[in-house]
N, C-alpha and C positions, 0 to 999 in steps of 0.2 A: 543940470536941473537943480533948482534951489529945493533947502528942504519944505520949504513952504507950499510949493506947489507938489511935492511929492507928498505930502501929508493932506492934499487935495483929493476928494472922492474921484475916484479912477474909474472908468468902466473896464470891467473887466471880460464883460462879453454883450450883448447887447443887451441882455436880462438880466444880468448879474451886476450891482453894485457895491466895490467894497472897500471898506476905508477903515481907518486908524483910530485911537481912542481920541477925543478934542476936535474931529472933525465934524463935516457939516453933512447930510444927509440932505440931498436937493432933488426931489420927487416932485412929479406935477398929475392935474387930474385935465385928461380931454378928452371930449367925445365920450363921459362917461368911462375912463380907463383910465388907472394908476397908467404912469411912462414906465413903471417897470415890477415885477410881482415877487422879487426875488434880490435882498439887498442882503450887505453882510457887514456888520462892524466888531471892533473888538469892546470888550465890557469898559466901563465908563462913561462918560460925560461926553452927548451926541446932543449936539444941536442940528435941529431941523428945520429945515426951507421949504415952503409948502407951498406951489403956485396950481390954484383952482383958475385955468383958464379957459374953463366952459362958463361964455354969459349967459348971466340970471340963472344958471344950476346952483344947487349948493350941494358942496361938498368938505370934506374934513378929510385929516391924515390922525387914526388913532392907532394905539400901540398896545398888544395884551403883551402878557407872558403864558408860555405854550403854543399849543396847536390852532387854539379858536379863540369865540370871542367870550367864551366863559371863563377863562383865566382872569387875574388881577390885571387891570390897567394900568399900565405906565405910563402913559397922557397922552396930550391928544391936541390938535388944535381946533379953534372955533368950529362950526358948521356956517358957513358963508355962503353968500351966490358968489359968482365970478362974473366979470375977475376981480380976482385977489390976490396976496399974497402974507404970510403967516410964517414967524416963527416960532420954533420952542425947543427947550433942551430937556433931555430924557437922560436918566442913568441907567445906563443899560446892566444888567446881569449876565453872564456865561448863557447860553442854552436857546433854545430854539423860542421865537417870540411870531405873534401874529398882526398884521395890521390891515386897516378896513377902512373903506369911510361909511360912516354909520348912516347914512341917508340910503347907500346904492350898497349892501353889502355882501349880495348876491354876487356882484358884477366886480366890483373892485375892491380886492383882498391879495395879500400875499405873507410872505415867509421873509424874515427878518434873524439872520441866523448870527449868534453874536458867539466870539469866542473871548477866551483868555487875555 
């Protein structure tokens, strides 16, 4: 396997996504629902893939730091209908981080756990 594709986001369980520093974080929203609530990178420079493919919903992929959405943001991308699709790159820090889409954030939220 080339290293390229091993520096590829991997699934690591059906929930769990997790990838390396310079990789891509490729997340989607349907039916009202992140594809997964539970991601993991290491600190660094994380570019993100954002496919809203609920038509005419709008939805977004935002990013705190901490537990909720009262921490400091580390960004976010547009709030769109779908479909769409959206990138953005985020510097991640060490520590447990939250992310939402700010239209449905009751519904679709998860945990972004980033290490060393």
């Amino acid at each position: 396997m080339s290293d390229e594709i091993e520096r590829r986001v991997t699934q690591v369980t059906s929930d769990v996504t997790e990838l390396t520093e310079g990789d891509t974080i490729e997340i989607s929203a349907e039916d009202t629902e992140y594809s997964t609530d539970e991601l993991r990178a290491d600190a660094g420079e994380v570019t993100v893939k954002f496919e809203n493919k609920d038509e005419g919903i709008r939805h977004n992929f935002h990013v705190f730091k901490g537990s909720d959405d009262s921490g400091q943001s580390v960004g976010m991308t547009e709030i769109t209908a779908g479909p769409d699709e959206q990138e953005t790159t985020l510097t991640l820090t060490s520590g447990e981080h939250y992310y939402q889409c700010d239209v449905h954030s009751g519904q679709m939220n998860g945990t972004l756990t980033v290490g060393d």
